[in-house]
C-alpha positions, -999 to 999 in steps of 0.1 A, spaced: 306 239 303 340 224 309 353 211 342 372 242 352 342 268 346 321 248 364 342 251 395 350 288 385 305 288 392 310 270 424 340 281 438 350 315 426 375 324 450 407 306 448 440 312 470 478 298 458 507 294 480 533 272 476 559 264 506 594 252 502 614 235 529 644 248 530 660 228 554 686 203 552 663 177 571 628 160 565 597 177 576 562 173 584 535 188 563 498 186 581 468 193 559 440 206 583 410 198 592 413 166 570 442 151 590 461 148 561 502 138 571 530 141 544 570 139 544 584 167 531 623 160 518 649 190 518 640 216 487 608 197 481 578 224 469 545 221 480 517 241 467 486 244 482 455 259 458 423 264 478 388 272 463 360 288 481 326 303 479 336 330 498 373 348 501 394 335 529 429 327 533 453 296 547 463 298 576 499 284 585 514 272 618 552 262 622 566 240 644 596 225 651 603 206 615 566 206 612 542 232 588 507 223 598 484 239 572 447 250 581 418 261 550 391 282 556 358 274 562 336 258 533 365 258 507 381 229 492 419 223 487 448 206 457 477 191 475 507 196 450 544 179 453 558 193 423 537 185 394 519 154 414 489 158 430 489 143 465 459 124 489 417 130 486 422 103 456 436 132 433 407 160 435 390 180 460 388 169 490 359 174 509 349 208 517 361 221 554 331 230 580 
């Protein structure tokens, strides 16, 4: 069984957005509950792809320059920039409470 089946078994639900910013300034992305912190430059793409044992969805709060990302419970999250994979040491992190 190959990598991707076996977290197909595991985590059969999976949720894909991706968020632009679209402003002419930098931003703050948050990656909750892990405390995650990132710079977001003008027209940079983010995509966040969450995995769960159950269906849930992200839940997104915007501030002032700031998106502040939140998973659901027991799922696990890919931080994307692009086609680079960003924090948790490139893979899952570890799954929210």
């Amino acid at each position: 069984m190959d990598n991707e089946a076996r977290r197909l078994e595991k985590y059969p639900f999976t949720s894909e957005v991706q968020f632009v910013n679209s402003l002419r300034t930098v931003i703050t992305f948050e990656l909750e509950p892990w405390g995650e912190v990132y710079t977001m430059e003008p027209d940079a793409v983010f995509k966040v792809v969450a995995h769960g044992r159950q269906r849930g969805a992200l839940e997104v709060q915007v501030g002032d320059e700031k998106l502040s990302i939140w998973a659901w419970s027991k799922c696990v999250v890919e931080l994307f920039d692009g086609d680079a994979e960003l924090g948790a040491e490139h893979g899952h992190r570890t799954p929210t409470p």
